[in-house]
C-alpha positions in Angstrom: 21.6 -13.4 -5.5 24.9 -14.5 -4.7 26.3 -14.7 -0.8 22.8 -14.8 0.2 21.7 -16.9 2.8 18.6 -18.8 2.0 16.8 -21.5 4.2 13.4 -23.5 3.8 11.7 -23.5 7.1 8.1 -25.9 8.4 5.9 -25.0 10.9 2.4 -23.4 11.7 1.2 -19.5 11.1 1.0 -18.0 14.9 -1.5 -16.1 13.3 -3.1 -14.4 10.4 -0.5 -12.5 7.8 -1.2 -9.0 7.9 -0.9 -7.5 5.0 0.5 -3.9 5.0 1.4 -1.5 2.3 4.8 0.4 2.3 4.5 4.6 1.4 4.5 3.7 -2.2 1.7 1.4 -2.4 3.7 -2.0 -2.5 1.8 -4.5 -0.3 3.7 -6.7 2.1 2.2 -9.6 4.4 3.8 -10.0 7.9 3.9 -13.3 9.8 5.4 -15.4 12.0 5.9 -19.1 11.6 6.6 -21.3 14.5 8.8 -24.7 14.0 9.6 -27.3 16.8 11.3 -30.7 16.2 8.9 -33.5 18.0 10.9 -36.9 19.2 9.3 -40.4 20.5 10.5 -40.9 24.3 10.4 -44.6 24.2 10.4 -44.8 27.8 7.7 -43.0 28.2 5.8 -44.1 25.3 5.0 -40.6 24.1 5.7 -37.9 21.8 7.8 -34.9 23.2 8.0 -31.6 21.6 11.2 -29.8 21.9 12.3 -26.1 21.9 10.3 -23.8 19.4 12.1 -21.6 16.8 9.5 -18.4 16.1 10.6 -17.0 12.4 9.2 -13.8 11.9 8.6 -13.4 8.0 7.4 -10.9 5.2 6.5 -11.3 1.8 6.2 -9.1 -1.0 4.3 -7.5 -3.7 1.8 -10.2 -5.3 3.3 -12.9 -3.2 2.1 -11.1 0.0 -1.3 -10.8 -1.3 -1.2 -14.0 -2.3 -0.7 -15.0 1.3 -3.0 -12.8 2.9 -5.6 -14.0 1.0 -5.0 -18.1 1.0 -3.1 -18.9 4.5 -4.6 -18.7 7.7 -3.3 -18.9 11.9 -2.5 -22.7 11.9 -1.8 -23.4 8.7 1.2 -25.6 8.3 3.4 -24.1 5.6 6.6 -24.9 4.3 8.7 -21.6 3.0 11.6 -20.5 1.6 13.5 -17.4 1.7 16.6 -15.1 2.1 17.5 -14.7 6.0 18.3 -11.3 6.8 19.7 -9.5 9.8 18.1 -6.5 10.9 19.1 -3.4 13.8 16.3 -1.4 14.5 16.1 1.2 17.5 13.6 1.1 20.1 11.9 4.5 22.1 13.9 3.6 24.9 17.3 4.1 22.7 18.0 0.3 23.2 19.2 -1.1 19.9 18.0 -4.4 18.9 19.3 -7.2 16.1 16.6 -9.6 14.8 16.9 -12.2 12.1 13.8 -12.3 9.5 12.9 -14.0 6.5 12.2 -12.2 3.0 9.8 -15.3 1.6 10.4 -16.2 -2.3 8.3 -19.1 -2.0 5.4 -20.5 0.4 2.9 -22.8 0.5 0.6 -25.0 2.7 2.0 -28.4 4.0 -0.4 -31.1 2.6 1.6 -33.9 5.0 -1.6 -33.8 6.8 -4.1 -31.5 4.7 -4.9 -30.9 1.3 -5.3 -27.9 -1.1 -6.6 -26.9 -4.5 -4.1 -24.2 -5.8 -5.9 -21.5 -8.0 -4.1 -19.5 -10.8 -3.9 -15.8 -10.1 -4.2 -13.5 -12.1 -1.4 -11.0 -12.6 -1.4 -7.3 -11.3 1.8 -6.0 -13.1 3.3 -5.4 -9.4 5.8 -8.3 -9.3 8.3 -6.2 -12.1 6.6 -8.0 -14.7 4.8 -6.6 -17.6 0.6 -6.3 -16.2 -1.6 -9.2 -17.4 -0.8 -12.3 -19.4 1.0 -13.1 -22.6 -1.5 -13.4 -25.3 -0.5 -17.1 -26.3 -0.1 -18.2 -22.4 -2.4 -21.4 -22.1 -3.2 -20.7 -18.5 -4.2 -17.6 -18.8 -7.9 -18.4 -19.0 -10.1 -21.7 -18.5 -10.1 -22.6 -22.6 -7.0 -24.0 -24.4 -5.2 -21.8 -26.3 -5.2 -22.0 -30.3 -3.0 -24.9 -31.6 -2.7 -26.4 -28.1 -4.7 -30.0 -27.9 -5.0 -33.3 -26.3 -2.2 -34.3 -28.0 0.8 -35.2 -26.8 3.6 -33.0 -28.5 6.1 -35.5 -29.3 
């Protein structure tokens, strides 16, 4: 959407998502993702970590089960999202402001790992239409009709 503010943030899960679901059944994965800048001191010979920023994070629909199910405490993961403001009350009648990130996209880091993604298959909860197209070659492990080896050109 437009005016949004978006931002792509690196760092480690503080801990396994949790994956909640709202009063209508629409799953959502918590999380927090913590992201520190690390400099060389020369003079010292050593590597210095510097201030950590904690992001706290949630992700939606498929996408939240998606992470609940494939990322663990630890994982390095780069993600992208909309940043959000939000004022919530607390028992004491103290109100609170705390910035959080709606993820669009996340995924692990493979700077120092590596990963085998996995299709998933569709539940019909993201606003799309439930299950595959019927001519979508990825849909299942056998080429579609008409699609080859071949290049197309």
């Amino acid at each position: 959407m437009s005016g949004e503010t978006t931002i792509t943030i690196i760092g480690n899960l503080t801990d396994d998502p949790q994956l909640n679901y709202t009063q209508n059944g629409v799953g959502v994965a918590g999380f927090t993702i913590a992201s520190s800048t690390r400099t060389y001191d020369k003079s010292v010979e050593q590597w210095k970590d510097g201030e950590v920023l904690f992001m706290r994070c949630s992700a939606w629909r498929d996408l939240g089960d998606h992470v609940a199910e494939s990322l663990t405490k630890g994982t390095r993961v780069i993600a992208s999202g909309r940043l959000r403001q939000r004022t919530y009350e607390t028992g004491d009648g103290d109100r609170r402001t705390v910035m959080e990130l709606t993820v669009d996209e996340i995924g692990p880091s493979l700077r120092f790992a590596t990963a085998k993604p996995q299709k998933a298959t569709r539940s019909g909860g993201n606003g799309h239409a439930g299950g595959a197209p019927a001519n979508d070659p990825w849909a299942s492990a056998t080429p579609a009709a008409g699609v080859g080896d071949e290049p197309p050109f």
